[in-house]
Structures are given as C-alpha cells and as structure tokens.
SESE-898023 format. One line per 5 residues: their letters; for each residue x, y, z of C-alpha. Coordinates in Angstrom, 2 decimals, always signed. Example, Ala and Ser with C-alpha at 12.3 -4.5 7.8 and 13.67 -1.06 7.14 Angstrom:
2
as> +12.30/-4.50/+7.80; +13.67/-1.06/+7.14
end
This chain:
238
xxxxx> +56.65/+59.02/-40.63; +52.84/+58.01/-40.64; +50.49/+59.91/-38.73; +47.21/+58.03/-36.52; +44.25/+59.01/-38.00
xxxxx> +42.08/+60.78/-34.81; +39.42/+59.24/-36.50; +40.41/+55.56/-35.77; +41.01/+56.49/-32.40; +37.70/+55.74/-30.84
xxxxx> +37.88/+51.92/-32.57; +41.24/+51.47/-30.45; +39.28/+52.11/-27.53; +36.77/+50.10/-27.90; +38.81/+47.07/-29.61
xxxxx> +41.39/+47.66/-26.30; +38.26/+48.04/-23.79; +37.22/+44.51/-25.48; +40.28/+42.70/-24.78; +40.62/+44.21/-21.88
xxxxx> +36.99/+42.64/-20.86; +38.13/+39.15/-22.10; +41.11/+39.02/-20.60; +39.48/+39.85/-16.90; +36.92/+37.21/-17.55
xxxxx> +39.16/+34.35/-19.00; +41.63/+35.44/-15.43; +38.72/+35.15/-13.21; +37.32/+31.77/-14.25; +41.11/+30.90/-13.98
xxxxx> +41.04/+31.89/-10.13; +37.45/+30.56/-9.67; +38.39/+26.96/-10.80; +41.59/+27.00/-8.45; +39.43/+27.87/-5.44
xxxxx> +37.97/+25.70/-3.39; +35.44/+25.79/-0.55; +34.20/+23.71/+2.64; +31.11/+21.33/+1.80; +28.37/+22.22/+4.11
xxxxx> +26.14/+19.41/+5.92; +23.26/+18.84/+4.02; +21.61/+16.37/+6.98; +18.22/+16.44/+7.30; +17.80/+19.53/+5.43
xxxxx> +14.87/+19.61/+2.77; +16.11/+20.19/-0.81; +15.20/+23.60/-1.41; +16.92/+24.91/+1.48; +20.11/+22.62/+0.61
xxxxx> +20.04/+24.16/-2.96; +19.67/+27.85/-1.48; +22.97/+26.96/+1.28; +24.87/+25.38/-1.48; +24.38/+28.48/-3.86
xxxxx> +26.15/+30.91/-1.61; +29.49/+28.77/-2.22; +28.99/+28.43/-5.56; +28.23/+24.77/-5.79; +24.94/+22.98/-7.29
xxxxx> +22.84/+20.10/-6.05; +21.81/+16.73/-7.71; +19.40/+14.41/-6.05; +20.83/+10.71/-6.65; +18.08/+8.82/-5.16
xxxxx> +16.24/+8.03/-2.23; +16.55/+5.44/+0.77; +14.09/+4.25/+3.97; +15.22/+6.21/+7.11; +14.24/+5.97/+10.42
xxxxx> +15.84/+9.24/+11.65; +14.19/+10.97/+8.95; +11.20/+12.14/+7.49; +10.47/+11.54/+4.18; +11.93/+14.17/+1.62
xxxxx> +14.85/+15.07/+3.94; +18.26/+14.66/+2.81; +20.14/+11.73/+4.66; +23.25/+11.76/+2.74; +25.91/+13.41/+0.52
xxxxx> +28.42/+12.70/-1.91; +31.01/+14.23/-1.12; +30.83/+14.50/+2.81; +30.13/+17.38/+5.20; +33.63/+19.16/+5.41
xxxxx> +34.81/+18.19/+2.90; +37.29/+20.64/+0.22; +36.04/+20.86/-3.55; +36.40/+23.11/-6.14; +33.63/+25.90/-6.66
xxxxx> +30.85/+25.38/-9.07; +31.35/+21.28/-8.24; +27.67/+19.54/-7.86; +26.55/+17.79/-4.35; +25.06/+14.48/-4.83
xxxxx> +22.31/+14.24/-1.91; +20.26/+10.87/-1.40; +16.62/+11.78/+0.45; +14.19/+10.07/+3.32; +12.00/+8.13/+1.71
xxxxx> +10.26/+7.23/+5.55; +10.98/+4.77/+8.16; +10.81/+1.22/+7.44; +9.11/+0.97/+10.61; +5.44/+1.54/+10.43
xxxxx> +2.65/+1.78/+13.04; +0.18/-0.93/+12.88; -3.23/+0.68/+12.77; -6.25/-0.59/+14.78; -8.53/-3.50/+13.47
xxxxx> -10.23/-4.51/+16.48; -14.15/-4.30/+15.95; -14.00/-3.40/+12.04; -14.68/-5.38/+8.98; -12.60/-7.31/+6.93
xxxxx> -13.77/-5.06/+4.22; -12.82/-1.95/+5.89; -9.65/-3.16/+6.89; -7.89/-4.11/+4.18; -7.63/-0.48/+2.83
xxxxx> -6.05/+0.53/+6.40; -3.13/-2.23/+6.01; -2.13/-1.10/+2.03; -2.25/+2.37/+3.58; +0.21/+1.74/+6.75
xxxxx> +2.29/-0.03/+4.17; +1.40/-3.84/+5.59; -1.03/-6.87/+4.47; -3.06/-9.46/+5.39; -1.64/-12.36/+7.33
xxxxx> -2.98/-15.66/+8.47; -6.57/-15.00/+9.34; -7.73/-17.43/+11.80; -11.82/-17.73/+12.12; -14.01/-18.55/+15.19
xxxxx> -18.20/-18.44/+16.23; -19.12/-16.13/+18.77; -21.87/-13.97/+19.52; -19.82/-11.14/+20.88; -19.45/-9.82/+16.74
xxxxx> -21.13/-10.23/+13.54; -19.45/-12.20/+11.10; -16.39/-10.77/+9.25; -15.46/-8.72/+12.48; -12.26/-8.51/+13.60
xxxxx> -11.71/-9.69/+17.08; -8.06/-9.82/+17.48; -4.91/-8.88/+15.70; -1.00/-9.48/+15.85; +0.88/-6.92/+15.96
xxxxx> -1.29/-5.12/+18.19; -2.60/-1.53/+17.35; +0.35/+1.14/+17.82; +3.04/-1.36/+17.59; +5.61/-1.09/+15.43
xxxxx> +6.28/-3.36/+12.51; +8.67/-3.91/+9.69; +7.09/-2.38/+6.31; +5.24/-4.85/+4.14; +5.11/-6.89/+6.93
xxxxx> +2.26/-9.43/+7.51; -0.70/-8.66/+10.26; -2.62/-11.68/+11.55; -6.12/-11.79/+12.05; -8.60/-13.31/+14.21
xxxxx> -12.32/-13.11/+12.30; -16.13/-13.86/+14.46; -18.12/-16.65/+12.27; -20.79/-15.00/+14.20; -22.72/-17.17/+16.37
xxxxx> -23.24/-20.94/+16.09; -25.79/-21.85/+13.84; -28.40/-25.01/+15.25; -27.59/-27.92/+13.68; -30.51/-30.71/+12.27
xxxxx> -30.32/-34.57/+11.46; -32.06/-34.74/+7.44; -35.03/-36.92/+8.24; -35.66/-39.91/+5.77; -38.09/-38.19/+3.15
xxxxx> -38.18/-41.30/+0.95; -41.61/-43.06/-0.38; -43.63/-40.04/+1.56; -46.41/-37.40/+0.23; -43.92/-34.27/-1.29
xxxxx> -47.02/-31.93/-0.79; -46.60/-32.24/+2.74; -43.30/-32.56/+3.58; -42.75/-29.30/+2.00; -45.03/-27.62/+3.97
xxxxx> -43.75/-28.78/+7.33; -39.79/-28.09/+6.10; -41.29/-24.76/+5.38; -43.27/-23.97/+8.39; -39.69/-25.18/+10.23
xxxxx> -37.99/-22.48/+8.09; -35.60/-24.68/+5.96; -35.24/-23.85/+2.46; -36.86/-26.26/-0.32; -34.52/-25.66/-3.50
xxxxx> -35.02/-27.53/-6.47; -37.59/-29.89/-7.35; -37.40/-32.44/-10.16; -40.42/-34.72/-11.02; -39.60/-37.92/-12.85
xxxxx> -41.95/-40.47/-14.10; -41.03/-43.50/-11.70; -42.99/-47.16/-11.92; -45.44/-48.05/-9.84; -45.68/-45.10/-7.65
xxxxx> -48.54/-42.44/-7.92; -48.08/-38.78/-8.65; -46.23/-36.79/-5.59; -44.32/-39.16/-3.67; -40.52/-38.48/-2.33
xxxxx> -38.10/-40.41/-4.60; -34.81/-38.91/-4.33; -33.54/-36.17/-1.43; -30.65/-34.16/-0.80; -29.35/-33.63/+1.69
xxxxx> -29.78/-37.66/+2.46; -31.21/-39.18/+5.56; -29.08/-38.69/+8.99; -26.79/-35.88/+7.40; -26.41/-32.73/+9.58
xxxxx> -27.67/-29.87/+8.09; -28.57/-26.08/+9.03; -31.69/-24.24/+8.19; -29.56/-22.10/+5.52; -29.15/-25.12/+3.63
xxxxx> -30.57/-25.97/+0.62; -32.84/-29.13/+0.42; -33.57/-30.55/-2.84; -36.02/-33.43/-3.98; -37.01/-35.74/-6.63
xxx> -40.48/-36.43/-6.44; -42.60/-38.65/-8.88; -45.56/-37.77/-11.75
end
C-alpha cells in the first residue's frame, strides 16, 4: 500500500482551495442570472443619478436617444425601456430616452430693435423671420421694428415663423423732374444743387448745331416724380 508524500500535501490544498474558489464563483453567477429585481422609475431624473439608482440593483444604463418634452427640461430622462416596475434579470441594461426641451418656445421681444439685431434673437429662441410687412412713419428710424406676431412672451411652436411690421422711416418729399432739355447745363446744375438733389453722371456728346453746354438728354425725364436722394443724370453737348 502507497504512502502520500507530506510533501505534496500543501499542492492538494491549494489545487482543492482552487476548485473550491471556482466552483463558488461559477454557483453564484448561476444564482445572480436567476434573480431578478424591480425596475426603478427613471422619470425626470438626470442621467448620472439614474446610473448611480440603477447600480445598487445591479443593472446598467444606455441612453437611446432624445425627444422634445414639454414636462421636461432638457437632459432629463422622459422614458424607459423596459417600464417603471417592471421584473428583469440583474445585470440587464435600461434603455432611457432624454428631454431634449419643449417644443414650445417663448417669443422674445422685437418691438423698438433693428432688423439687424433681431434676427440673432429669433435663431436663438429657436424661430425665424416671417412675412415682414413695411410702413413710413416718423415714430422710428428705418429698419425698426414696430410690431410683431406672436407677441413678446407668447408661446409658439419651435421653428415657427414671427411676422414683422418694419418703419420706412418718415415720408420722403416728393418732386415733378422739370424739363431740362435745350437749357444752359452750367446752371441748371447749380440750382439742382443749391435745392440739394444729387447731379450723377454727366456725359458730353458732340451734337449738331448746338453750342458747347446745353441740356441734351436727362434722366430722370420731364414730369417723373422723383426724391432728392435720387440720382439725376445728363447729357449735355461740346
């Protein structure tokens, strides 16, 4: 009959401590997939704190996607997959969908600013431009915004449109072109100038039979309404 050698005892030890160390681990996982737990509500819960709750019942988090809310602020979890309550095996992942906002928005206030100035205030509110509608008055320069629809603080769908009513600014006096033809260009100038209307180009063209600075062509032409910001061009002979 064979005798153990004492000196392989410590090897059966550790080989039996070994297996004995596999075996609890491979039994455990056995019993961990075969429980189950309660799904917590997630609602309204930012994701960090949904991860931590989820953690304590062994269960991880994914983040499908995100969806306009008007409960909700943005980044705050408005559903699950599966539902609050329900019962899943541990170590199972939550799929969470988060706020991105409310697709209503407040419509900010245009009254009295710029067109330039407003512009950057719709993209930001998440609107745009509508039908802009223009009229003269003195009451604001022009490119002012006198009106607007929605009205400030109202609510409106997102990328919705925001109409606009815009000041020309005040009438401008209107003039009837006198009939420039066949007279001295020298002074006719002068007096369009002294009136404040704006001489723009001049062309001088050799024409028969007339002497050196007379009025051949105009524009505007004779009886055509015109305002002192217009341009006024002649022809005028050499």
């Amino acid at each position: 009959m064979s005798k153990k050698n004492p000196a392989n005892i410590p090897f059966y030890i550790l080989t039996f401590g070994v297996l004995f160390f596999l075996s609890a681990v491979i039994f455990s996982q056995i019993i961990l997939k075969g429980e189950t737990v309660s799904v917590p509500d997630l609602t309204g819960k930012g994701l960090a704190d949904a991860k931590r709750l989820l953690e304590k019942k062994d269960l991880s988090l994914s983040q499908r996607g995100s969806e306009f809310n008007d409960q909700w602020p943005k980044e705050r979890i408005v559903r699950q997959v599966p539902e609050a309550g329900s019962r899943i095996r541990v170590t199972k992942v939550i799929q969470v969908f988060v706020s991105s906002g409310s697709e209503k928005v407040v419509v900010p206030p245009l009254e009295g600013r710029s067109l330039e100035a407003a512009f950057p205030l719709l993209k930001e509110s998440g609107l745009f431009k509508g039908r802009l509608t223009q009229i003269h008055t003195p009451r604001f320069p022009a490119g002012n915004i006198l009106a607007q629809r929605p009205q400030a603080e109202d609510a409106a769908e997102r990328n919705s449109a925001v109409g606009l009513l815009v000041s020309q600014g005040d009438w401008e006096e209107r003039y009837v072109m006198p009939d420039l033809i066949g007279k001295n260009a020298a002074s006719m100038m002068d007096r369009l100038k002294a009136m404040d209307f704006k001489i723009g180009d001049i062309r001088y063209t050799y024409y028969p039979g007339l002497g050196k600075g007379v009025i051949i062509k105009q524009f505007p032409p004779n009886g055509y309404k015109i305002q002192k910001r217009n341009l006024i061009t002649l022809e005028v002979s050499r």
